[in-house]
N, C-alpha and C positions, 0 to 999 in steps of 0.2 A: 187887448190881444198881445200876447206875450212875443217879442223879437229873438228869434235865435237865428245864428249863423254857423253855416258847418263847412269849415274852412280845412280842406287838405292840402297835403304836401305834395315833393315832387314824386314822379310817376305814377299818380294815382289817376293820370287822367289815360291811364290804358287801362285802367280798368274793363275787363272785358275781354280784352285781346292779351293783356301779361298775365303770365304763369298762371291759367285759370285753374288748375289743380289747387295753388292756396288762395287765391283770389275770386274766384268764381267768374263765370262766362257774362253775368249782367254789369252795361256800362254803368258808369253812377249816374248820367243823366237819364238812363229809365229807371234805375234807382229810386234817384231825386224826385222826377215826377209821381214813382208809387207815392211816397211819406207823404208829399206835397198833399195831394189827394185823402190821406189817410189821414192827417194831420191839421186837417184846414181849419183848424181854431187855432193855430199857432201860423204866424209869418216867420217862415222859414227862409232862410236867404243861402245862396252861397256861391264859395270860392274857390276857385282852385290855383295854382298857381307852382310852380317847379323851384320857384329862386324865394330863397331864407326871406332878402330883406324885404318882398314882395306882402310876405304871407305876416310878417312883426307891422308893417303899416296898417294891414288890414285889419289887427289885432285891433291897432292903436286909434283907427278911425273908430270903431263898434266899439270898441272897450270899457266906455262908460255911459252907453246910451242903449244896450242889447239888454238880453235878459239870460243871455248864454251864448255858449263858445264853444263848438263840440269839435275838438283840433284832433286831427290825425297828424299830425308831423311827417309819417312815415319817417326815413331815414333820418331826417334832422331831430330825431325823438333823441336819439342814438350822441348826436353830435354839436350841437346848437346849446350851449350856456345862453346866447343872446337869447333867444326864442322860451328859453323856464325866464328870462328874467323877464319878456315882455308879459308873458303869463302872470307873474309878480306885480306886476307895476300897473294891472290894467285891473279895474271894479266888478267887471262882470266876470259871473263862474265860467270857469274854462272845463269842460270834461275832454279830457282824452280819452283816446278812440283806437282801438288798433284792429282789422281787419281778421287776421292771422294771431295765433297765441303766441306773442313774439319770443314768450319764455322756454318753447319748444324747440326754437327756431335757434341760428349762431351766438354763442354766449355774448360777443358785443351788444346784440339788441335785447340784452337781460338787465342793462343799464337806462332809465330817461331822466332827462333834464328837466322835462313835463314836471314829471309824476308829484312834485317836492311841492310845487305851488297851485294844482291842477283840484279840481273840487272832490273829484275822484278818476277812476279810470277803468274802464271798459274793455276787454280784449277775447280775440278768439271765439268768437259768434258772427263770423262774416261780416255781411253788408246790415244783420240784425244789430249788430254792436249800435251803429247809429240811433237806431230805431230807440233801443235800450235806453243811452245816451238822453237821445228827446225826452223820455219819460220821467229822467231822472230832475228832470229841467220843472218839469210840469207844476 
């Protein structure tokens, strides 16, 4: 059974309730449970977490024992050298993830750190982006 972990950044845990015009009205945890459910040949795991160094440990525990990384950074996509280097330094593919087409969106988030070390990357299919993500793992 294949391990992946689908680890986001900060404020993705308002999912739901933040700006549902680009975010959409479902939390990630009934999210999480649809894929769970949709998915059950794969151990899907996850994280969420608001602080950089929180989300690079998490990296660094899974990193060479998972079978995939499907990283939303959200803002630290933007900002974070640490977080493409832990991407770099860790064995397992990492896909990035973004919610919203971030290329749409303020020219700063036309920039990631991700993207240079990341397997590939995913964006602007909502909460399906994930989903995408999982299959690319498969």
């Amino acid at each position: 059974m294949k391990k992946i972990l689908i680890l986001n950044g900060p404020n993705l845990n308002l999912l739901g309730k933040r700006e549902p015009a680009i975010y959409g009205s479902l939390t990630f945890t009934d999210f999480f449970e649809t894929i769970k459910e949709k998915y059950s040949s794969v151990e899907l795991s996850y994280f969420q977490s608001n602080t950089e160094g929180e989300i690079i440990d998490k990296m660094h525990e899974v990193g060479f024992s998972f079978d995939g990384i499907i990283l939303n950074a959200a803002a630290y996509t933007h900002t974070s050298v640490a977080l493409g280097d832990a991407v770099k330094a860790i064995d397992t593919p990492v896909v990035e993830v973004h919610i919203s087409n971030t290329f749409s969106r303020e020219a700063f988030r036309h920039h990631s750190y991700i993207s240079p070390n990341a397997k590939g990357v995913i964006l602007g299919f909502g909460l399906q982006s994930y989903e995408l993500a999982i299959q690319s793992l498969l």
